[in-house]
Steps between C-alpha positions, in 0.01 A plus 500: 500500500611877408597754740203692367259217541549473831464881513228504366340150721621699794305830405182250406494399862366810613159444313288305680493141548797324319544134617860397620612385795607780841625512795449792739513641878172606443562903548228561270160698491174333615353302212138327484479194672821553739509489871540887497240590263235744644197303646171573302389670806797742477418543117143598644603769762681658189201506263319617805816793579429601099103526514486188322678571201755185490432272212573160485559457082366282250776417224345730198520230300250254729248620290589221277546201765258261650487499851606841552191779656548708186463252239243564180563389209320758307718718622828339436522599164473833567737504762748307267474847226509767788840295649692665197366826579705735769177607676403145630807470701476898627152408648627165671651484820773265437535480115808599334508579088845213468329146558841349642506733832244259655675186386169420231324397777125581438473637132157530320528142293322182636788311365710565782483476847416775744663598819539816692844440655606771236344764672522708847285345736316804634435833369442817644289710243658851645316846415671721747839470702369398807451151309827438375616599821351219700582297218869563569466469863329145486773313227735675744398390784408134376809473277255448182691579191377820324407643172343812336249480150413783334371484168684099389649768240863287651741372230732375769233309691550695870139503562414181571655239719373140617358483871548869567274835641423729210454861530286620234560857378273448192210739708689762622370764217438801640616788249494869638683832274710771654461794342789775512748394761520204730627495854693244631361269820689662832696709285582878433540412150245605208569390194321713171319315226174305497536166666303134536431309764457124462443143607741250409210293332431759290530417147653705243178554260275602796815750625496683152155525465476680821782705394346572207175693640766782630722480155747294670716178475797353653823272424283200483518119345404391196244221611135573653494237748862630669466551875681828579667293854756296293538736187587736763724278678735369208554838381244474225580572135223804281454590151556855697808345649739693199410826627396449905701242579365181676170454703724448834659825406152668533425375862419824744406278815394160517294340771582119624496213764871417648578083567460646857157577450550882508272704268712781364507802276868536348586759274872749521483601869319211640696136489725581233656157440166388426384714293790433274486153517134433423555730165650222302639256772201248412182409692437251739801558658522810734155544578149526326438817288122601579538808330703733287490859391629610169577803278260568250565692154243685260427206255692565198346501151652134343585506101569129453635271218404153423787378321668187360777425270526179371646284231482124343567266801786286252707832440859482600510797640173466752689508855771831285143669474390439841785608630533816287150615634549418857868730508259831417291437793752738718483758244080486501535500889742808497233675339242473703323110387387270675349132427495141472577247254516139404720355287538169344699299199212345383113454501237408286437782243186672689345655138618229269424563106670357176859630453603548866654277734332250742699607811678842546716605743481810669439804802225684549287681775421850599677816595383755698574930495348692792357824403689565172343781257617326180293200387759422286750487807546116541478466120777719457726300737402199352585652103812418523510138646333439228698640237776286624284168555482568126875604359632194695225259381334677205142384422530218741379626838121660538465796783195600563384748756116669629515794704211651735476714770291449803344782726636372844680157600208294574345632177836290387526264782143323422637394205847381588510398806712189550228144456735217545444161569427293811447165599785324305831324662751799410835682618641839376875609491621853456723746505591884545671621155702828531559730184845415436383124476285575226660733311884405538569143310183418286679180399476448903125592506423275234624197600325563860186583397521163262583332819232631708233435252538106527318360816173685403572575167484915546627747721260834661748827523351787755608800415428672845799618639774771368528852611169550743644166675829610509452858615198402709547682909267296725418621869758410698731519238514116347325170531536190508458367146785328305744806424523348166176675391731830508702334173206361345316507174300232391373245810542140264275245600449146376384173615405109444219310552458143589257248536299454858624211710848470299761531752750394221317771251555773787826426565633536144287819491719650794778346324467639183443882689766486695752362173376607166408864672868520604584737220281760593567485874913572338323764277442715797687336772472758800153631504298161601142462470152607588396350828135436397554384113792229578622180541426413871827250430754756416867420606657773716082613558615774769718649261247450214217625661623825709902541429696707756161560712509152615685540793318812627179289478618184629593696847162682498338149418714373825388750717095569397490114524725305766230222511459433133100583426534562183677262198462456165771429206642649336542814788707673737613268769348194337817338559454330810209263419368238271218332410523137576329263266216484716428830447594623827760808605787404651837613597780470240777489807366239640362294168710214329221489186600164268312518205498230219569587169149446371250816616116371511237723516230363740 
C-alpha cells in the first residue's frame, strides 16, 4: 500500500463508522448506548430546561423505509426529487447537501437499509441564545460530543456527527437595518454608514431582500440557502468581494455563545481575540455565532456579461485556449470585474447542427461591473481577448458574449444566484490563485489547469478577490481568514464524485484530489485554500486552511475551550481527537487505532 493510501485510509477514519479493529483507554465523549450516556430522564429535564424544543430526529430519508414512523410511500418519490435540491436539507435538522457525511446511512431508496447512527442523537431547534446556551452547558456538563447545523450548505461535512447534541442555528432569522451610524455594545465607539443586524440562520436571499427595501446590499454569497453563521465564520467569499473585500472583513460586532456557556457581544473594544478569531477562524470551534452585524453599501447598478468562448473539443490547442483566457482574468479584475466561470475540455455540443463538432471544449460564465456608465464597458474589455482568441487560432474558436444591466443586485441576483447540486456522494478541492500565477508562465498555467480538470472533468474559477480583498481594513484591523486571500485572484475549485456505499470508489476520489490536483496546489504554492470550498483531507490542513494565523487561533482555541466542547475536522485544535470506528470521539494521545486495509461503509 502507498504512502498516500494510507493517507488517505487514515483521513477516511474520521467519517463515521469505518469497520477495523481498535484499541483505546476509553478517554472519549459519551456515545449512545455507553455507561456514561445521559439517562432519558436527563434528556427530559433538558427538553423541559428549552420549553420543549429538543427533537429527537427521524433520518430524512425514513420516508422511504418500512418500519420507520415517517414512512409513506406516496411520498417517497417526492422526497427522492427534493433530495437533489439545496432547500430540503436547509429545512432538515440533521441533513447535510454531501450524502457521505452521514456514512449513507438512511438515504431516500428502499434498496438500502436505513439507520440513524449517521446522525446527532438529539437536537436542540435554537431561536434565541438562551437555547444554544443551555445546549452548551448540558454536552458540557455530560461530556456529549457537540455540533452546530445551519443551513447543511457544508462541503466539508462539520455539521453532522454520529451520536452527538446538535445546535440548530437554521431559526435564528431575525434581520433589523441601522440606518446612519452604528454604536458599538459597551463602547465609546460609533462607527458611520448604514449597518445590518442579523441571525446566523439567516440566509443570504432573505438578507438582500431586506436590504433591498432601503436600496441596500452587502458582501454576501452567491447561494440562497447560505446561513450567514458559517459564511461569516470562514471568511466568506462575494461577487462584491473585488471591491469590499470579504464578508468577515465587513463584521461591525457580532453576538455569540462561548464553550463556557457565556453569551457575549464582541466587537474592537470588547474581547478582542474573539472577535478576530470568529471572522474567518471557522465555526464550531470558538463558540456559537447567534448573531452578526455587517456594513451595508447602496446597491450598485450591475452591467453583466454572459459569456463563453469555446472551440471543437478534438483541437490541439483546447487546454493553450483555456489557458490563454484564464491569464486575462487579473487584468478584468484590475478593472473593476468580477464573476464566475466553469471551464471544461470537453462536453457534449449543447446546440448541435450539421457542420459543427459533437463535443467542444471551452469557458464560459458571467462577469459582473458595478455601476459603470458605459454599456459597452465589459464589451470593451472583452474586444480584445477576442481579437487574440482569433490571430492565434483564426476561424477556429467562437466567442460569444450578451450584455445587460440590472437596476440593483437582487434585480441580478434572482437570476444568478448559485443552484448547485445536492444529494450526491461528492468532494471538492481548491485553491487560492495569486496574479503572478496566472499571468507569469502560461505554459505553467496550462498544464495545471489540464491537470485539475481530470477527477471531475472541469474546473469553476471565482474571480472574487484582487484589490478590494487586498486593500480591505476590517475593525480591529485584520481577521482571521487565510492571509492568502490578500494575493488572490481567482478562488479554483474542483471536485469528484463517487458512487454511494463505495469505500474503494471514495478512496480513489480523495486519491485522485489530493495527486492529479498537485499541479495547481504548485501553481500557487503559498496562498492555500478556502476553508468552506475544500478538501476536508488536505495535507498540511492548518497551513492550508488559515497560513500564519494558525498559531494565534490555536492559543485562543486553547484558552476559550480547556475542556474540548466543541470539535469538528477539519478546524482549529482538531488535532487532539479522532473518531473511532464506532463513531465515537476519542482522544488521539491516548488511541492506538489499527485499521485494516479494506474501509467498509456500514
Amino acid at each position: 500500500m502507498t504512502p498516500l493510501h494510507h493517507l488517505v485510509l487514515s483521513a477516511l477514519c474520521l467519517l463515521p463508522f469505518t469497520q477495523g479493529e481498535y484499541i483505546s483507554t476509553r478517554s472519549c465523549k459519551a456515545y449512545p448506548s455507553s455507561s456514561d450516556w445521559p439517562s432519558p430522564k436527563t434528556w427530559s429535564q433538558l427538553d423541559k430546561s428549552l420549553g420543549g424544543r429538543l427533537l429527537t430526529p427521524t433520518p430524512p430519508g425514513a420516508v422511504c423505509h418500512k418500519g420507520w414512523p415517517t414512512y409513506d410511500p406516496d411520498t417517497c418519490p417526492t422526497a427522492k426529487e427534493k433530495w437533489k435540491a439545496y432547500e430540503f436539507h436547509t429545512e432538515d435538522p440533521v441533513s447535510l447537501i454531501y450524502d457521505q457525511y452521514s456514512n449513507w446511512t438512511c438515504l431516500p431508496d428502499p434498496k438500502h437499509p436505513c439507520s440513524d447512527r449517521g446522525y446527532p442523537a438529539y437536537v436542540v431547534n435554537v431561536t434565541k441564545a438562551e437555547h444554544v446556551k443551555i445546549g452548551i452547558d448540558f454536552a458540557r456538563k455530560h461530556n456529549v460530543r457537540l455540533v452546530v447545523k445551519n443551513t447543511g450548505h457544508d462541503y466539508m461535512g462539520r455539521s453532522v456527527a454520529p451520536g452527538s447534541l446538535s445546535l440548530w442555528t437554521h431559526h435564528l432569522k431575525d434581520i433589523a437595518h441601522h440606518k446612519g451610524s452604528f454604536k458599538l455594545y459597551n463602547s465609546k465607539t460609533t462607527i458611520p454608514g448604514d449597518a445590518v443586524t442579523a441571525g446566523a440562520g439567516a440566509q443570504m436571499y432573505d438578507v438582500y431582500a431586506s436590504l433591498d427595501k432601503y436600496g441596500r446590499t452587502l458582501v454576501g454569497g452567491g447561494g440562497r440557502s447560505v446561513g450567514l453563521g458559517g459564511y461569516i465564520t470562514a471568511g466568506g467569499h462575494s461577487f462584491l468581494s473585488p471591491k469590499y473585500g470579504l464578508a468577515a472583513d465587513q463584521v461591525l460586532q457580532m453576538t455569540m455563545v462561548t464553550p463556557s456557556g457565556k453569551v457575549l457581544t464582541v466587537n474592537e473594544d470588547n474581547h478582542p481575540d474573539l472577535f478576530w478569531a470568529m471572522r474567518g477562524g471557522g465555526g464550531s470551534t470558538f463558540g456559537v455565532l447567534t448573531s452578526v452585524t455587517l456594513k451595508t453599501y447602496k446597491t450598485p447598478k450591475i452591467l453583466s456579461s454572459y459569456w463563453t468562448i469555446g472551440t471543437d473539443a478534438n483541437a490541439p490547442f483546447v487546454h493553450d485556449m483555456l489557458a490563454y483566457a484564464v491569464s486575462k482574468f487579473p487584468s478584468l479584475a484590475d478593472a473593476g470585474l468580477s464573476g464566475y466561470a466553469r471551464m471544461t475540455p470537453r462536453i457534449p455540443n449543447p446546440t448541435p447542427a450539421p457542420g459543427l463538432p459533437d463535443e467542444i471544449g471551452g469557458i464560459g460564465g458571467v462577469f459582473t461591473a458595478l455601476d459603470v456608465q458605459d454599456p459597452s464597458y465589459i464589451d470593451k474589455l472583452l474586444k480584445p481577448i477576442n481579437e487574440t482568441l482569433q490571430k492565434r487560432w483564426p476561424g477556429a474558436v467562437l466567442f460569444t458574449a450578451t450584455t445587460t444591466q440590472y437596476s440593483s443586485f437582487l434585480e441580478w441576483y434572482k437570476i444568478y444566484y448559485d443552484t448547485g447540486a445536492a444529494g450526491e456522494s461528492n468532494y471538492i478541492v481548491s485553491r487560492l490563485l495569486t496574479k503572478e500565477s496566472l499571468e507569469d508562465d502560461e505554459t505553467a498555467l496550462r498544464d495545471a489547469l489540464k491537470a485539475g480538470m481530470v477527477p471531475s472533468g472541469g474546473m469553476m474559477l471565482h474571480l472574487v478577490a484582487g484589490k478590494g480583498v487586498r486593500d480591505a481594513r476590517p475593525r480591529g484591523g485584520s481577521i482571521s481568514a487565510n492571509p492568502g486571500w490578500k494575493k488572490t485572484y481567482i478562488h479554483a475549485v474542483g471536485g469528484q464524485s463517487f458512487p454511494s456505499f463505495n469505500r474503494t470508489a471514495e478512496v480513489q476520489a480523495v486519491e485522485n484530489l489530493i495527486r492529479i490536483w498537485d499541479p495547481v496546489r504548485k501553481l500557487s504554492p503559498e496562498t492555500g485554500a478556502y476553508l468552506n470550498e475544500a478538501l476536508p483531507f488536505e495535507e498540511n490542513w492548518q497551513r492550508t486552511f488559515w497560513g500564519s494565523n494558525y498559531e494565534r487561533l490555536l492559543s485562543i482555541k486553547k484558552a476559550v475551550d480547556p475542556h474540548h466542547v466543541f470539535w469538528c475536522f477539519p478546524c482549529v485544535g482538531s488535532e487532539g481527537w479522532e473518531q473511532e470506528a464506532d463513531g465515537r470521539l476519542c482522544r488521539v494521545d491516548k488511541l492506538d487505532l489499527i485499521q485494516s486495509d479494506t474501509i467498509v461503509g456500514v
